[in-house]
C-alpha positions in Angstrom: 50.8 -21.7 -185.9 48.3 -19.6 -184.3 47.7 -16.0 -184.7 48.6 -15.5 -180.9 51.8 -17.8 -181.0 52.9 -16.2 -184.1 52.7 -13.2 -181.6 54.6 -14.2 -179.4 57.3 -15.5 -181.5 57.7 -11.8 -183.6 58.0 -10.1 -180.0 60.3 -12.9 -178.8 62.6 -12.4 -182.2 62.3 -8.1 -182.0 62.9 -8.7 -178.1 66.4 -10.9 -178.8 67.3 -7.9 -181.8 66.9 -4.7 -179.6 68.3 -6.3 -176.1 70.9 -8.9 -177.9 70.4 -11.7 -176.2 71.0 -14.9 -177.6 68.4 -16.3 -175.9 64.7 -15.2 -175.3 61.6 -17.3 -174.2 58.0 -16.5 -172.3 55.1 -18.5 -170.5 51.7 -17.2 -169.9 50.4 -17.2 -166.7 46.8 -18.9 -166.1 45.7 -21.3 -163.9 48.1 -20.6 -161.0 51.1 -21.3 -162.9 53.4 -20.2 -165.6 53.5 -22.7 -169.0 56.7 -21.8 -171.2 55.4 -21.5 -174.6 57.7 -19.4 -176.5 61.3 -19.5 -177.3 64.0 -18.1 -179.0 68.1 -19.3 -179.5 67.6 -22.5 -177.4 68.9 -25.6 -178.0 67.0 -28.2 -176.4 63.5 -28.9 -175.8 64.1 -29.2 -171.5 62.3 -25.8 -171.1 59.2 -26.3 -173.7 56.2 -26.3 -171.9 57.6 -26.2 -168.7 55.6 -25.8 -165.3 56.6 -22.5 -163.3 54.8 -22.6 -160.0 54.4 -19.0 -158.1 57.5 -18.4 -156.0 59.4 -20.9 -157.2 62.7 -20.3 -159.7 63.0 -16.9 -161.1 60.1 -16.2 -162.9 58.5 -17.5 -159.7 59.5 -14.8 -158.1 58.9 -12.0 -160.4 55.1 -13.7 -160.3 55.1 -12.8 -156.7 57.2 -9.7 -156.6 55.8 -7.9 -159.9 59.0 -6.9 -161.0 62.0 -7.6 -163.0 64.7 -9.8 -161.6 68.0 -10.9 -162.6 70.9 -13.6 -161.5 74.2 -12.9 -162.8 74.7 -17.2 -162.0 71.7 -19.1 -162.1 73.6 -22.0 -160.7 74.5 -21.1 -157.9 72.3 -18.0 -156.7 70.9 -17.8 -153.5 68.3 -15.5 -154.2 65.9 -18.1 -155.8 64.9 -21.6 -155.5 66.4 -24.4 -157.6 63.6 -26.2 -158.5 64.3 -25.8 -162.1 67.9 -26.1 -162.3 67.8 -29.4 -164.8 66.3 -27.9 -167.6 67.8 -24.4 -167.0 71.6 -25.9 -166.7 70.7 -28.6 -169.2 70.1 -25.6 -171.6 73.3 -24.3 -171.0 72.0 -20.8 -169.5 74.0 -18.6 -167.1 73.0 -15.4 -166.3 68.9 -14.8 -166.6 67.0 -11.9 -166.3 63.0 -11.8 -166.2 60.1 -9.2 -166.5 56.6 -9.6 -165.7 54.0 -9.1 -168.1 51.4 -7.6 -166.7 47.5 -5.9 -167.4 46.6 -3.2 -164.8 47.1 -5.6 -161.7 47.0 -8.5 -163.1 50.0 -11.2 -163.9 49.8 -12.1 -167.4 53.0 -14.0 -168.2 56.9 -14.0 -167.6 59.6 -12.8 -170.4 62.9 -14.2 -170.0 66.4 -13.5 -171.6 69.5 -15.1 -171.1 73.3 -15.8 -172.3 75.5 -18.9 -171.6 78.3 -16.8 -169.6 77.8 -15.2 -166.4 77.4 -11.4 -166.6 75.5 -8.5 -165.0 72.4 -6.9 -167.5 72.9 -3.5 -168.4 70.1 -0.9 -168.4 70.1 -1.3 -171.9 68.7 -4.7 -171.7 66.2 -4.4 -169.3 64.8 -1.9 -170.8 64.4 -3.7 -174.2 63.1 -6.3 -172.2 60.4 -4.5 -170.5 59.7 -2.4 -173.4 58.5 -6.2 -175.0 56.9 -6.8 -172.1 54.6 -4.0 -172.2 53.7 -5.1 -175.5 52.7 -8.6 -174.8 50.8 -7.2 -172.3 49.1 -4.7 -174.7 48.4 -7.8 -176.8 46.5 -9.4 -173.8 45.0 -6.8 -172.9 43.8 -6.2 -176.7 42.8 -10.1 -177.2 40.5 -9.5 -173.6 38.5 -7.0 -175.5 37.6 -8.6 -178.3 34.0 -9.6 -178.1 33.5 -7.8 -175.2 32.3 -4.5 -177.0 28.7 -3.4 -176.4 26.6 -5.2 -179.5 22.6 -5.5 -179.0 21.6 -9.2 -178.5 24.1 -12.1 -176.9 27.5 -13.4 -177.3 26.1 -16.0 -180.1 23.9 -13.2 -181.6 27.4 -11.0 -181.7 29.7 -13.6 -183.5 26.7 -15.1 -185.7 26.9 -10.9 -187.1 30.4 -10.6 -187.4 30.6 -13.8 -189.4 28.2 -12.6 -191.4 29.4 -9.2 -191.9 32.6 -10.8 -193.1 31.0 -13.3 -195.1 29.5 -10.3 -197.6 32.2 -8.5 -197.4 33.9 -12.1 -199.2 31.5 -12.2 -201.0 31.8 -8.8 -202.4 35.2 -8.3 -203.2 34.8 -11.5 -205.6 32.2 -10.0 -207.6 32.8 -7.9 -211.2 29.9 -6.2 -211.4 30.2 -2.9 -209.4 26.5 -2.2 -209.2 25.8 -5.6 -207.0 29.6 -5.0 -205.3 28.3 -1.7 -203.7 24.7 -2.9 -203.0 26.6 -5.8 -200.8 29.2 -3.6 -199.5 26.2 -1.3 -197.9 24.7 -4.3 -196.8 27.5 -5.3 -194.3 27.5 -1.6 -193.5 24.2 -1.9 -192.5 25.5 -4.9 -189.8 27.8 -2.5 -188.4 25.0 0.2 -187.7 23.1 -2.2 -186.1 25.8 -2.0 -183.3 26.1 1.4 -183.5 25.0 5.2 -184.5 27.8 5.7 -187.5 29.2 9.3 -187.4 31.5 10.3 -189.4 34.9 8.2 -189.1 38.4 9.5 -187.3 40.1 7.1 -189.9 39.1 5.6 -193.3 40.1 2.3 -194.1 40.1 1.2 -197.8 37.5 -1.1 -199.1 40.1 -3.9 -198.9 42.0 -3.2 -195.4 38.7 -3.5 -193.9 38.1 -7.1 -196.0 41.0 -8.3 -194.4 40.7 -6.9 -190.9 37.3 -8.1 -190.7 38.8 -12.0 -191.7 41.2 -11.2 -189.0 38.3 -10.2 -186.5 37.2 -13.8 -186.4 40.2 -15.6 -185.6 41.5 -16.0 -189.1 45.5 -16.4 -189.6 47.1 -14.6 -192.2 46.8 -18.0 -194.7 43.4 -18.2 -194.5 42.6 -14.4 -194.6 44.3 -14.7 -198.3 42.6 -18.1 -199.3 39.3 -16.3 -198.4 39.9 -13.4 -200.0 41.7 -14.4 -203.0 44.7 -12.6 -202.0 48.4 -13.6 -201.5 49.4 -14.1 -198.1 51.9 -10.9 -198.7 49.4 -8.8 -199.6 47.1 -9.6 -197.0 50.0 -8.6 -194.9 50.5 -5.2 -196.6 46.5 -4.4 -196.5 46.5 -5.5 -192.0 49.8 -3.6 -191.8 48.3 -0.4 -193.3 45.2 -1.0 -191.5 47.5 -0.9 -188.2 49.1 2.1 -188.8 46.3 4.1 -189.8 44.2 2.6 -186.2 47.6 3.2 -184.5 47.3 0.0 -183.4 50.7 -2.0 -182.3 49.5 -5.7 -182.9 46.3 -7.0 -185.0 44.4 -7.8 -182.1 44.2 -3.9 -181.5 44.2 -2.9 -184.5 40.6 -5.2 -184.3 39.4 -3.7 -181.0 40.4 -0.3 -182.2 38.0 -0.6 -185.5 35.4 -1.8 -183.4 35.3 1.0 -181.1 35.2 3.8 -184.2 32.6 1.5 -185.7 34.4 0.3 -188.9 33.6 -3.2 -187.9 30.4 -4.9 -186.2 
């Protein structure tokens, strides 16, 4: 699983615990249209990758309107279309409520949650709902940045540093011998100053959360972060986690962007 779905999947699962729905499931928006991609408590497969086109259904709607919606019974509302009404019944679903995702003006994606009764949302549940919202949009908006920081030289000449600013950085923490360890370590430091004047950092990272936040800077999933670095996947988790916290960072996408603008990573 990708490092985005597995994402999705965490705010999906914290989304169903704080609002307690049974049900919980999302689609980004791209392309002029809305692709279900992430689900929670289903049953069936009839809303994987399903096809929501502006306007039409419920997340349709909130496309178009910008705002969250709810139907107490999807079945037989009046307030949306029924384009979708084989997968959505097939499912079992009867009362929905949606929230846009969204970056600045921008549509990013739908969050859905549901039950199998009919009932009318509380406050309580829209507002977990939109609470997860605004972090899958602080996700995407965190995931847009990356690469786009100011770097001397093109978008080849950008990743063909950071790759090798994390390559040394490997390559380092392998070594015994601390003499050639610190003479590599300054090396990948040097990179970073490339990019860069370095003045004197808001937040230190240990030697180690920046090994694995650089890994996770180039795409790498949890796995192969601790198969590069030698580490166990639950370590690796431990090192980004603290990493996060210290960058006040809410996903590791930010916690990425946020190093890169205090100059702890190329």
């Amino acid at each position: 699983m990708s490092d985005a779905r597995s994402a999705l999947h965490a705010e999906l699962a914290r989304a169903a615990r704080t609002s307690g729905l049974p049900v919980v499931f999302a689609g980004e928006f791209a392309g002029g249209r809305l692709r279900l991609s992430g689900f929670v408590g289903t049953r069936t497969t009839l809303l994987h990758d399903l096809e929501v086109q502006p306007g039409a259904g419920l997340g349709g709607r909130v496309i178009m309107q910008g705002k969250p919606l709810a139907v107490g019974n999807y079945g037989t509302a009046r307030s949306i279309t029924h384009d979708y009404d084989r997968p959505v019944l097939g499912e079992g679903l009867g009362s929905i409520i949606a929230v846009p995702v969204t970056t600045g003006e921008r549509c990013r994606g739908v969050l859905y949650g549901a039950v199998r009764t009919c009932v009318t949302f509380g406050d309580r549940v829209r507002d977990a709902l939109v609470a997860s919202g605004q972090r899958l949009a602080r996700d995407h908006s965190a995931r847009d940045e990356l690469g786009n920081l100011p770097l001397p030289g093109g978008a080849a000449t950008r990743e063909e540093l950071r790759a090798v600013h994390s390559e040394l950085r490997a390559i380092a923490g392998d070594l015994t011998d601390p003499r050639t360890r610190r003479r590599i370590y300054a090396a990948a430091q040097r990179l970073i100053d490339l990019g860069a004047p370095r003045s004197a950092p808001r937040v230190r990272l240990t030697t180690r959360e920046t090994d694995v936040l650089a890994q996770v800077a180039l795409g790498r999933t949890n796995v192969e972060v601790a198969q590069r670095l030698s580490l166990s996947r639950e370590t690796v988790k431990a090192y980004l986690r603290s990493a996060m916290r210290k960058l006040d960072a809410h996903t590791r996408h930010e916690a990425v962007v946020q190093a890169r603008r205090l100059t702890l990573l190329p």
